[in-house]
Phi, psi and omega in degrees: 000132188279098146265137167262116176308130178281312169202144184216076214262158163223141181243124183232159189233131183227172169225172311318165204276088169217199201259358182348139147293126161249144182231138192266140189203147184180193176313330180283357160201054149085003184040032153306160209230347174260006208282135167300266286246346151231058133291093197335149153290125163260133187271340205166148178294141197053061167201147200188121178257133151221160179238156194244110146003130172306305205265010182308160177216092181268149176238128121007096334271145158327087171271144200185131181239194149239155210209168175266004196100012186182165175285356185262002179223041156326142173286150177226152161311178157292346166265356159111000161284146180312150209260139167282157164341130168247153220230085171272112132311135214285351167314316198283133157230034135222168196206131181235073151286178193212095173260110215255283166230171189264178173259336157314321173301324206261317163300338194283279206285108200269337182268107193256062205255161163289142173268132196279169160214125170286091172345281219216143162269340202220045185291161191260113185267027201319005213269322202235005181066031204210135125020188150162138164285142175248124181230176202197114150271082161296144169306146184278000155227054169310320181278308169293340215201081201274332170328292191297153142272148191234136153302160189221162195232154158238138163227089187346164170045066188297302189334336201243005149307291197210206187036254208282305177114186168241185181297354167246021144153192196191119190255026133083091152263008165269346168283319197302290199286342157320285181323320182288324200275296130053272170266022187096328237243047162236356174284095146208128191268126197237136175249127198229094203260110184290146177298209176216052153071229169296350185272355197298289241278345176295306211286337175256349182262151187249019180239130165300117205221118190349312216255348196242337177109176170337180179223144175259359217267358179249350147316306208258357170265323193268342166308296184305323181285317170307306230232289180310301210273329180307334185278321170294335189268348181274331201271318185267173137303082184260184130279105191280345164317142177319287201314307186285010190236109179249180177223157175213160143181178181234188200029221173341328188270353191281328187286311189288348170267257204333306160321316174331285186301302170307314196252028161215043181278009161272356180252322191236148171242347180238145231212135153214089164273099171251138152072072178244131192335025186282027159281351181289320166198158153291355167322333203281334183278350171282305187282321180295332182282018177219351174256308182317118189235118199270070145284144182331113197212144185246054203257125141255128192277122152239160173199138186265169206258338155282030187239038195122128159323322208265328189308295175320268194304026157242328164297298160344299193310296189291009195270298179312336199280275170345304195266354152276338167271350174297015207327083189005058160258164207252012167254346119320094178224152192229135182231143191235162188230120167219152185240073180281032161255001180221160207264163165295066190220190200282335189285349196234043007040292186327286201287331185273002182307289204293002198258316202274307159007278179310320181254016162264358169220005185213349148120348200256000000 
């Protein structure tokens, strides 16, 4: 049915926030895509008003998109699918969209590497009175896609995660989650905590050890829960909840992600322990029969076959510890991994990242 409209306004919000033309286009005018006379106003960048002529004479109901100026820059869903018809009812006179993404934006982006940001060169540790770098791997459309929320992994030995790496290695995880993003398998926002030099291995162990002194690691957990994750979850888009929240490192930081899941397991629900130092004390076998809370938990455990007389039958040990404390329940599941050809180092770290990755957030 042909009405004639008294006022009929649509106000739209696009992403990315910028000065563009968007053009309204629908059944009122032959779906042409281009037309000047419905061409939005921009009020502020990604912001845009149109109003329909008093005297429009529109039919019931009102089918209509937004385009960029052709069909080949079409308004998408948040998921990069074609959007269907949006729909005004002869009730409505103000109409509020939301345009997430274009189909031009998504041909354009050929890179889907993660994007790095430095938190801090210098974040504030008040826990040990002392400094640190931060670093963040946003999902390579972290930007594009302002709707979503993400889970975050924290992770030790930042220097030696990704780009140049350090002199003992590089656990290339920026190739890793490129590769991943591939398959879907990269939302996840990784917090990338540099060690503290001569200082690591007292600041990640949570153990008192004859020969290394105090252990600082519980210390260096409440800096991140405290201090650390709160600052990330207000500034990133995160899921701040345990299940979306993990902690990972290897050797010392791999013993200190597992102390995490016993004594914070109101904070982490996902466990990435590789090679971890459990040689610092045996406490560690204590605290899991006296600690250990079988909340809904995700760990994976690795350890090589080369790393020590001692690595293999002490990882066994905490794995069976671990899996008598679970008193078999199926919202606990812990899953190991071993390479008994490989050394303790960052190239075998490397290859098992995106495999532990996949089944601690995605299930594989």
């Amino acid at each position: 049915m042909q009405v004639l409209v008294d006022t009929l306004t649509i106000e739209l919000s696009t992403t990315p926030v910028d000065k563009r033309p968007v053009y309204i286009t629908g059944n009122f005018c032959k779906w042409l895509p281009d037309l000047e006379e419905y061409r939005m106003t921009l009020v502020s960048p990604g912001k845009y008003t149109f109003q329909f002529p008093e005297d429009a004479e529109l039919i019931f109901p009102v089918e209509y998109k937004y385009t960029r100026g052709g069909w080949d820059q079409v308004e998408l869903d948040r998921f990069g699918n074609p959007y269907g018809n949006r729909v005004i009812t002869e009730k409505d006179t103000l109409i509020q969209d939301t345009v997430l993404r274009w189909q031009t934006d998504v041909l354009k982006k050929t890179d889907i590497s993660p994007i790095v940001e430095l938190v801090s060169e210098a974040f504030e540790i008040p826990q040990l009175g002392k400094t640190r770098r931060v670093q963040i791997l946003l999902p390579h459309d972290y930007y594009d896609r302002p709707d979503l929320s993400f889970p975050v992994l924290y992770m030790t030995d930042g220097q030696n995660l990704f780009a140049e790496g350090s002199e003992y290695g590089n656990w290339s995880i920026d190739k890793s989650l490129t590769k991943l993003a591939g398959e879907d398998k990269a939302g996840v926002i990784i917090v990338a905590i540099d060690h503290g030099n001569v200082d690591r291995i007292m600041e990640f162990s949570p153990y008192t050890n004859p020969k290394l002194g105090k252990g600082q690691g519980e210390l260096f957990i409440r800096f991140i829960t405290e201090t650390l994750k709160p600052h990330i979850d207000e500034k990133y888009r995160t899921k701040p909840d345990r299940l979306n929240t993990g902690i990972g490192g290897s050797s010392v930081g791999g013993l200190l992600s597992i102390y995490a899941a016993l004594m914070f397991p109101q904070f982490f629900g996902r466990i990435m322990a590789f090679s971890p130092s459990l040689w610092i004390s045996q406490r560690i076998y204590f605290d899991v029969i006296h600690f250990f809370e079988p909340f809904a938990t995700r760990i994976y455990l690795y350890a090589g076959g080369k790393e020590g007389s001692n690595m293999i039958p002490n990882f066994n040990k905490l794995t069976e510890a671990l899996e008598n404390q679970r008193f078999g329940y199926d919202r606990v599941q812990i899953k190991t991994s071993t390479n008994l050809k490989a050394d303790h180092s960052e190239k075998h770290w490397s290859k098992e990242f995106p495999i532990a990755l996949k089944w601690l957030f995605f299930g594989e």
